[in-house]
C-alpha positions as CSV (number, residue, x, y, z in Angstrom):
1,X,-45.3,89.7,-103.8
2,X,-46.2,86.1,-104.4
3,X,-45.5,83.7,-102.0
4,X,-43.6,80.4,-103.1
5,X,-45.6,77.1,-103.1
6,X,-44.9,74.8,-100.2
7,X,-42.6,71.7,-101.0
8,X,-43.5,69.8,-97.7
9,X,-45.6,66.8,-98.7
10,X,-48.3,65.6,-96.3
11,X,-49.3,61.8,-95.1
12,X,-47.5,58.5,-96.1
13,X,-45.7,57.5,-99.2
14,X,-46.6,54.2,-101.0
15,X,-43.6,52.6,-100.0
16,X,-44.0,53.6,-96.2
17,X,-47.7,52.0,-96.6
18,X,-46.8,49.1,-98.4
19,X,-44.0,47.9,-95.4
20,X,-46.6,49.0,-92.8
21,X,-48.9,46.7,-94.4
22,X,-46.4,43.8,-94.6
23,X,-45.2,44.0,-91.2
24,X,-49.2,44.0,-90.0
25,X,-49.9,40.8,-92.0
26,X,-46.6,39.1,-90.3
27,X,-48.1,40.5,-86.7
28,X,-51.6,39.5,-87.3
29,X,-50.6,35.9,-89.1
30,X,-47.6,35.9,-85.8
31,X,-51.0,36.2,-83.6
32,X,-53.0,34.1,-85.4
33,X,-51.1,31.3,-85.3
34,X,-50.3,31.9,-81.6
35,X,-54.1,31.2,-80.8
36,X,-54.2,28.4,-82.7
37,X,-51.5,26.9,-81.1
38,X,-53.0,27.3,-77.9
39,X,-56.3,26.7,-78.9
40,X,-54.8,22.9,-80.0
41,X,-52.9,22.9,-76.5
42,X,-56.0,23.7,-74.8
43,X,-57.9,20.4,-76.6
44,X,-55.1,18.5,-76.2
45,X,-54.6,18.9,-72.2
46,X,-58.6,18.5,-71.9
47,X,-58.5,15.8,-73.8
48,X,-55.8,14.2,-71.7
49,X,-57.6,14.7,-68.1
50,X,-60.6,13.7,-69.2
51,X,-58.8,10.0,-70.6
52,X,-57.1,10.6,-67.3
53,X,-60.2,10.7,-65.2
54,X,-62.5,8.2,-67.2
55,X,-58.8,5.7,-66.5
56,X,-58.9,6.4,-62.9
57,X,-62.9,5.8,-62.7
58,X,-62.8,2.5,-64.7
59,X,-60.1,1.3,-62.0
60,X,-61.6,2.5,-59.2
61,X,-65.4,1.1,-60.5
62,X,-64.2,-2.4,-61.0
63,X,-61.5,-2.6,-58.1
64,X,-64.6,-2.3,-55.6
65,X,-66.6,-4.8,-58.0
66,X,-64.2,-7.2,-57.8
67,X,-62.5,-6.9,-54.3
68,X,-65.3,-8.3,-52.7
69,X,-66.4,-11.2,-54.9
70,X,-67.6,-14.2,-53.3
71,X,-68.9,-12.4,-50.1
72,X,-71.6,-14.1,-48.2
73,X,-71.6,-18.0,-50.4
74,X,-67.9,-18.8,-50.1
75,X,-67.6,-20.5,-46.6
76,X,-69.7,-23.3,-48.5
77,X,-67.8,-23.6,-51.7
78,X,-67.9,-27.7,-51.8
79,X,-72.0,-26.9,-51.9
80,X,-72.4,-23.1,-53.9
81,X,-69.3,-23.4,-56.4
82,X,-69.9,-24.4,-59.9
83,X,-73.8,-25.0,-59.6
84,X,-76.0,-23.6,-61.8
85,X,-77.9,-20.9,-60.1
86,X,-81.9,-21.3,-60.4
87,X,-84.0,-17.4,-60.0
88,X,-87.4,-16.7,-60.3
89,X,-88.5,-12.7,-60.4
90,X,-92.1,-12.2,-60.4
91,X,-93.4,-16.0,-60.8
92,X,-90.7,-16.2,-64.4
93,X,-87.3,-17.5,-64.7
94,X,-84.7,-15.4,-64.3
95,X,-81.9,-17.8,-64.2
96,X,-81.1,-19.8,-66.4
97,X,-82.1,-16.8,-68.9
98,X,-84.6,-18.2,-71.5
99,X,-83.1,-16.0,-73.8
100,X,-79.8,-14.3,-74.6
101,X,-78.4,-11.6,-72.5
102,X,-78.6,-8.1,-74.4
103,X,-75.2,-7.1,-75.9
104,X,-72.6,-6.6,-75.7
105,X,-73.1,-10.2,-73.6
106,X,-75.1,-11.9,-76.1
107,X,-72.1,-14.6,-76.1
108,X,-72.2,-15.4,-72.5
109,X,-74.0,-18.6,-71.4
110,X,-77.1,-18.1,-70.5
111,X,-76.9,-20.9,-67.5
112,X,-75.5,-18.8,-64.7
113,X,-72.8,-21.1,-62.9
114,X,-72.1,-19.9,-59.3
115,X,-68.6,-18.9,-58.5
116,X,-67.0,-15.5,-57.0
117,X,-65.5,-14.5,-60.3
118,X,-65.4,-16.3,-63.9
119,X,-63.8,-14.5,-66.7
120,X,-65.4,-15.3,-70.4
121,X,-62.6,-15.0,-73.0
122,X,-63.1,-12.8,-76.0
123,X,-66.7,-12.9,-75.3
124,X,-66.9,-9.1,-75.4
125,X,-66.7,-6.5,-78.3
126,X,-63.5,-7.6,-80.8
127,X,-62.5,-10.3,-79.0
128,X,-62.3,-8.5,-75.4
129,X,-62.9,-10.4,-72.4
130,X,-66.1,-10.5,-69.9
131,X,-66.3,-10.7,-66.3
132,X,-69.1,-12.4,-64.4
133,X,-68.4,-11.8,-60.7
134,X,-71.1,-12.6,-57.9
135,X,-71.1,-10.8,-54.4
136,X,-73.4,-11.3,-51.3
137,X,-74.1,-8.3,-49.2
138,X,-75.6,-9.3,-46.5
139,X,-73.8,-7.3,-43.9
140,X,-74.6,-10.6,-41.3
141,X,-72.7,-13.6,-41.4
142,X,-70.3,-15.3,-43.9
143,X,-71.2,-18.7,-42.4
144,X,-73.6,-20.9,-44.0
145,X,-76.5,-22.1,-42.2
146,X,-77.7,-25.7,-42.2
147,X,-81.2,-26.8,-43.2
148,X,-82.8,-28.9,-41.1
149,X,-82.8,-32.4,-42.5
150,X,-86.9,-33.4,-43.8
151,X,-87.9,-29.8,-43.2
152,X,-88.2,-28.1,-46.4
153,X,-91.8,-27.3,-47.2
154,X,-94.0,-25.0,-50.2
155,X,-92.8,-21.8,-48.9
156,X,-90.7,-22.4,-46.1
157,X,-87.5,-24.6,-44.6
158,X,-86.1,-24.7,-40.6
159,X,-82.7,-23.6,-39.3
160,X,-81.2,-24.1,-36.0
161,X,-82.6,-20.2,-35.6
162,X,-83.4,-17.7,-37.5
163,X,-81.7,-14.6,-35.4
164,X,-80.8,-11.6,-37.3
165,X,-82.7,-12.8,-40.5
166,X,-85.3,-10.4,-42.0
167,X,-88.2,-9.5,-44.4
168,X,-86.5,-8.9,-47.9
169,X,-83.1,-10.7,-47.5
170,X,-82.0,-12.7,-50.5
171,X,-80.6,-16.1,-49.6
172,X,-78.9,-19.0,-51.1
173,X,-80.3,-22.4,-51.2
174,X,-77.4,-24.9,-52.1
175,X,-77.2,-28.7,-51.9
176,X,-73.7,-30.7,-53.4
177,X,-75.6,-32.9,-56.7
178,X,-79.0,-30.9,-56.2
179,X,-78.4,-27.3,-57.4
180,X,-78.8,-23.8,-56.1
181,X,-81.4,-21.5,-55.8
182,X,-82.1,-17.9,-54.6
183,X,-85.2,-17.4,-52.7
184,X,-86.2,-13.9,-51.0
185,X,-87.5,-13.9,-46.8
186,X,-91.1,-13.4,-46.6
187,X,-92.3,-9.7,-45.9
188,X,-92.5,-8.4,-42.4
189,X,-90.2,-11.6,-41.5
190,X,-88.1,-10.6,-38.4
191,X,-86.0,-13.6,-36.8
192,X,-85.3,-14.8,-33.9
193,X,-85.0,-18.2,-32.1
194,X,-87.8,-19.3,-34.1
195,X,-86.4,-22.0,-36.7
196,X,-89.1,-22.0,-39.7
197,X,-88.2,-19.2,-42.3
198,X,-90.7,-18.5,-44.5
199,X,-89.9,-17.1,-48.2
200,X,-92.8,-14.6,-50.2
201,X,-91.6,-11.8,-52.8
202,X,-91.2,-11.3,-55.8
203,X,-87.8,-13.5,-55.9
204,X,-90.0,-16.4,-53.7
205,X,-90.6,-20.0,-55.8
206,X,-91.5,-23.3,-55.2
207,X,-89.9,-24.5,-58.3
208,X,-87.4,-23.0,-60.5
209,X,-86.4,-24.7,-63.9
210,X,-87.5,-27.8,-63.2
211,X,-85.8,-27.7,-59.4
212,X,-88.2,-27.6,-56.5
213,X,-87.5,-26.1,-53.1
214,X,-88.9,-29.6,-50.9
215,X,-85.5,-31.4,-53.1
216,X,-83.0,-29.6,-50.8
217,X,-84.3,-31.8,-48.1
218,X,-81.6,-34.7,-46.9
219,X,-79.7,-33.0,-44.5
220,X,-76.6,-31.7,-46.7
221,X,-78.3,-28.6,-47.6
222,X,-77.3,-24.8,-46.3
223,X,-78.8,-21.4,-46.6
224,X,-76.5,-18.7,-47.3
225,X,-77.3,-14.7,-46.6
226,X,-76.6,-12.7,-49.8
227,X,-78.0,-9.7,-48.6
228,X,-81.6,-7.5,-48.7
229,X,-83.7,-5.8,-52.2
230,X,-83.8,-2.8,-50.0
231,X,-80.9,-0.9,-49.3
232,X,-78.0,-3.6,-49.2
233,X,-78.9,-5.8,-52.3
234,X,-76.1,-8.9,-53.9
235,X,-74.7,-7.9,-56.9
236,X,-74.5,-11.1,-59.5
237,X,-72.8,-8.9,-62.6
238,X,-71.6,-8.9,-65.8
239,X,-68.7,-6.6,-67.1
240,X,-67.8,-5.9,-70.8
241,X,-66.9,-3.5,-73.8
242,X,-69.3,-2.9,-76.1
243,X,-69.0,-2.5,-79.8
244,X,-69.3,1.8,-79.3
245,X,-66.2,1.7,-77.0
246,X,-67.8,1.7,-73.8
247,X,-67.7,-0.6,-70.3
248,X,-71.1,-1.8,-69.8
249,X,-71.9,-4.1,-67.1
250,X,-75.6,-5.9,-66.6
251,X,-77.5,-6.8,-63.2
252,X,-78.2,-10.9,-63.7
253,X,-80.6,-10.3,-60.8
254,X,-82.1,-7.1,-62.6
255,X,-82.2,-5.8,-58.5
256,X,-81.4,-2.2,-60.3
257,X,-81.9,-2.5,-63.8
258,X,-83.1,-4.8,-66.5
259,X,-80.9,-3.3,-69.4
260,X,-77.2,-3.7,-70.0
261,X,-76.0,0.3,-68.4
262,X,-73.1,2.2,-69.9
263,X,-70.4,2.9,-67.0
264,X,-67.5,4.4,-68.8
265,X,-66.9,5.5,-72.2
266,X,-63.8,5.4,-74.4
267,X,-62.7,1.6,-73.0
268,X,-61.5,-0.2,-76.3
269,X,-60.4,-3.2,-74.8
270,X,-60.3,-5.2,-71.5
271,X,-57.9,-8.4,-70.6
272,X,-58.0,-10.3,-67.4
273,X,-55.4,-12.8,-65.9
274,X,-56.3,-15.4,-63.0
275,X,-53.6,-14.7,-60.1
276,X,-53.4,-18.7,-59.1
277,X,-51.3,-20.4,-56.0
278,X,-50.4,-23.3,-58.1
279,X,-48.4,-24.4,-55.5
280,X,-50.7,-25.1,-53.1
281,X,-48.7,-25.2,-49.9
282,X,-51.2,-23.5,-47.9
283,X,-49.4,-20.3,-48.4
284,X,-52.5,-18.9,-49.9
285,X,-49.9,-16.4,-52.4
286,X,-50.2,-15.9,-56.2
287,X,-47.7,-17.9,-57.4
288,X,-48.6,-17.4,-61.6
289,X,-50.4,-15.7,-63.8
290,X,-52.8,-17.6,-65.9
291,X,-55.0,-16.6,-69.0
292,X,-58.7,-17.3,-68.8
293,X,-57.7,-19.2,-71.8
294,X,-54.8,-21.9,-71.0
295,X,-56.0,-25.6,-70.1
296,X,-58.2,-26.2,-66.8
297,X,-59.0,-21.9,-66.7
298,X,-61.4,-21.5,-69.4
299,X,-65.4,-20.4,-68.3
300,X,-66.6,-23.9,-69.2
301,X,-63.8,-25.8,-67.2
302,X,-63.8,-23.9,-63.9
303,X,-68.0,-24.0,-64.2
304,X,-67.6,-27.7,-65.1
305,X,-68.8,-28.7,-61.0
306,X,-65.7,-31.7,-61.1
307,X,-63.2,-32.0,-58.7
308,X,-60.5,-30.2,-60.5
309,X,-63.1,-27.2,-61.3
310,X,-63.4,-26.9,-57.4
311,X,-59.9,-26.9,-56.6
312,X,-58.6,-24.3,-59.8
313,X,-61.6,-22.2,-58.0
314,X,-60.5,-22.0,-54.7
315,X,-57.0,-21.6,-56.2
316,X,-57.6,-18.2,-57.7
317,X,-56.3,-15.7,-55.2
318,X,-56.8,-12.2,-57.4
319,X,-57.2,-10.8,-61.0
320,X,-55.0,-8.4,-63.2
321,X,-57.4,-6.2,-65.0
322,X,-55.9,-4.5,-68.2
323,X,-57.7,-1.8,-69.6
324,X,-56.9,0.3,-73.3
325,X,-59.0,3.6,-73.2
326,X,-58.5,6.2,-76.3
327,X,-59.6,9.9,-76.1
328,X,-62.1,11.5,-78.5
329,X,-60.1,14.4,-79.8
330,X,-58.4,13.6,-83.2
331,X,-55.2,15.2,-83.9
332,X,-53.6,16.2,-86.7
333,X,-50.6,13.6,-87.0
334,X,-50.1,10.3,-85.5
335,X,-49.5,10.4,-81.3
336,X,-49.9,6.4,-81.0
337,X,-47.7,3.7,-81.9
338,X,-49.3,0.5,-84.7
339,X,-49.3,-1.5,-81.0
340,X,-49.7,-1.5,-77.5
341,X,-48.7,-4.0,-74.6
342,X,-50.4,-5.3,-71.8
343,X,-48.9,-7.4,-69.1
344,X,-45.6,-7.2,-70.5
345,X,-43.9,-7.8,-67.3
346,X,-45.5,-11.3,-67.1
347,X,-43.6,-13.1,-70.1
348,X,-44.6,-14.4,-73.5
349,X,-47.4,-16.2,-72.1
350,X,-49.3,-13.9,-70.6
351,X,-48.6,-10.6,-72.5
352,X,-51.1,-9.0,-74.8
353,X,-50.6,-7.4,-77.5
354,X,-53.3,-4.9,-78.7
355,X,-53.2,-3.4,-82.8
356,X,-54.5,-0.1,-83.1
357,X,-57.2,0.2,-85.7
358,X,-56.1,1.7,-89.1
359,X,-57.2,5.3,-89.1
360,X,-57.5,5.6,-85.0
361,X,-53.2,6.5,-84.7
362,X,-54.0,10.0,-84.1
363,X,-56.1,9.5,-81.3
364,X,-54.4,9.2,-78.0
365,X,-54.5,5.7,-76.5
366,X,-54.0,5.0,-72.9
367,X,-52.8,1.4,-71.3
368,X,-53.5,0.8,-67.5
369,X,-53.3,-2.1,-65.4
370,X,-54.4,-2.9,-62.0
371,X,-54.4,-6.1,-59.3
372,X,-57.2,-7.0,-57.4
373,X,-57.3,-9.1,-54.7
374,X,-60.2,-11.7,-54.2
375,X,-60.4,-11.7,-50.2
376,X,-63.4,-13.9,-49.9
377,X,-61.7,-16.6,-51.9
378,X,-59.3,-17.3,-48.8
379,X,-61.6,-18.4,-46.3
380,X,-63.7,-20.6,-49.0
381,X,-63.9,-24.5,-47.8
């Protein structure tokens, strides 16, 4: 006998294999998706901490340059504010700079007018500001130090004493109507109650820019400590964007460099306000908030050496730093509004209003502001 033919079919038919096929292309393009997604997420939150960290560093970096300024040459400020700083390095003048400073400070005067803190305005990359801030170190004394009346001599001037003076320190030779200049302690120097302190180094000169050291010599002059080239060295410095969206800042002194050094990147912009008592009660308390632009608060006024110079000077209690940082990632859609605020607590005269660059709207953009108090302005006289 024959046996029938079997009727079962084996495997899948094309209609079962066409809806398993569907259903893996939803799972796979489901998945798919999925990683991208998080993939975007994962750029996203990196980008964010790092604008988050390089926000917190640019804070923190100019909160200890600035808290400090006018250590060491304010307790003479009728004598070392608003006079044009004289520097020799290596037999050559340094200060006044003979020629421009390298960007992104090229706009900055190149006479260097002593003062704790000056802010330049729109003398930065597109139109943001630049600080020049000067801080002694010495680690000794605030107190200036009279010269000797008739005393100073090639090389060499006499205190009262000389005690805790030593080879290497910078000082500050000032005189109201003569000028100021930095000279550097002779090597091997240690003081004591000897009274003749002789300079030598490579910041030592008899005559800077046309100002010699035996002209400080009438009795009105003082020395002031700024501090030592080894280990505890002034810092006389500039701070500014640059036109690749980075804070730069630049040694005047060239103690630790002679280039303009990149400190942060992805700053677009930086503002500064003058925190002012224009009350002047002897409260010593920012009463108002003033641009480095209004009347009596530009760089060439308060460097001007008059009367009113000194007094807007010592009136200048703190700054309010805004910075606008914006991340490298670029998204796919806008994240930033056409413009940002600074200092929009303050009023219409002090607010700031920053545009965002056609094209840049889907990058994310930060805003942060910070006060800083100028300590050593307090006890100037």
């Amino acid at each position: 006998m024959r046996r029938a033919p079997s009727t079962a079919c084996g495997g899948f038919s094309l209609i079962e294999l066409m809806v398993t096929l569907a259903i893996g292309l939803v799972l796979t393009l489901a998945i798919s998706m999925m990683v991208v997604r998080q993939e975007s997420l994962r750029r996203g939150v990196t980008s964010g901490n790092d604008l988050t960290s390089n926000t917190a560093y640019a804070a923190f970096l100019l909160d200890r340059e600035l808290r400090s300024a006018g250590a060491g040459f304010s307790q003479a400020s009728s004598a070392n504010y608003g006079c044009d700083l004289n520097v020799s390095l290596n037999g050559a003048q340094l200060l006044p700079a003979t020629a421009a400073f390298p960007a992104p400070f090229a706009t900055v005067p190149q006479t260097y007018v002593l003062a704790p803190l000056i802010i330049h305005a729109g003398a930065g990359a597109n139109g943001s500001d630049v600080i020049a801030v000067a801080t002694g170190n010495s680690a000794l004394s605030e107190s200036a130090l009279p010269v000797s009346p008739r005393s100073t001599a090639a090389g060499q001037l006499k205190l009262a004493n000389t005690l805790g003076i030593r080879g290497g320190d910078l000082v500050l030779l000032s005189q109201a109507g003569v000028g100021c200049m930095v000279q550097q302690v002779s090597n091997g120097f240690a003081g004591g109650a000897a009274q003749t302190l002789t300079f030598g180094g490579a910041y030592a000169a008899n005559t800077i820019n046309g100002l010699a050291l035996t002209g400080f010599s009438n009795g009105n002059a003082f020395v002031s400590l700024l501090g030592n080239v080894n280990g505890n060295p002034p810092r006389f410095m500039l701070f500014g964007v640059g036109d690749n969206a980075t804070l730069f800042s630049y040694d005047l002194l060239k103690l630790s460099s002679s280039n303009a050094e990149a400190l942060v990147e992805g700053v677009v912009d930086m503002r500064v306000l003058y925190g002012v008592d224009t009350v002047r009660a002897g409260l010593e308390q920012v009463t108002a908030w003033i641009a480095p632009s209004a009347a009596g608060y530009t760089a060439a006024e308060l460097t001007s050496g008059t009367a009113v110079a000194q007094t807007n000077l010592q009136s200048i209690y703190a700054v309010r730093v805004g910075l606008i940082l914006r991340s490298e990632l670029v998204e796919k859609s806008d994240v930033t509004p056409d413009t940002l605020t600074m200092f929009s607590d303050l009023g219409a005269g002090a607010t700031y209003t920053y545009t965002v660059p056609t094209g840049t709207a889907n990058q994310r953009y930060r805003v942060v502001e910070f006060t800083v108090p100028l300590r050593n302005v307090r006890y100037s006289r």
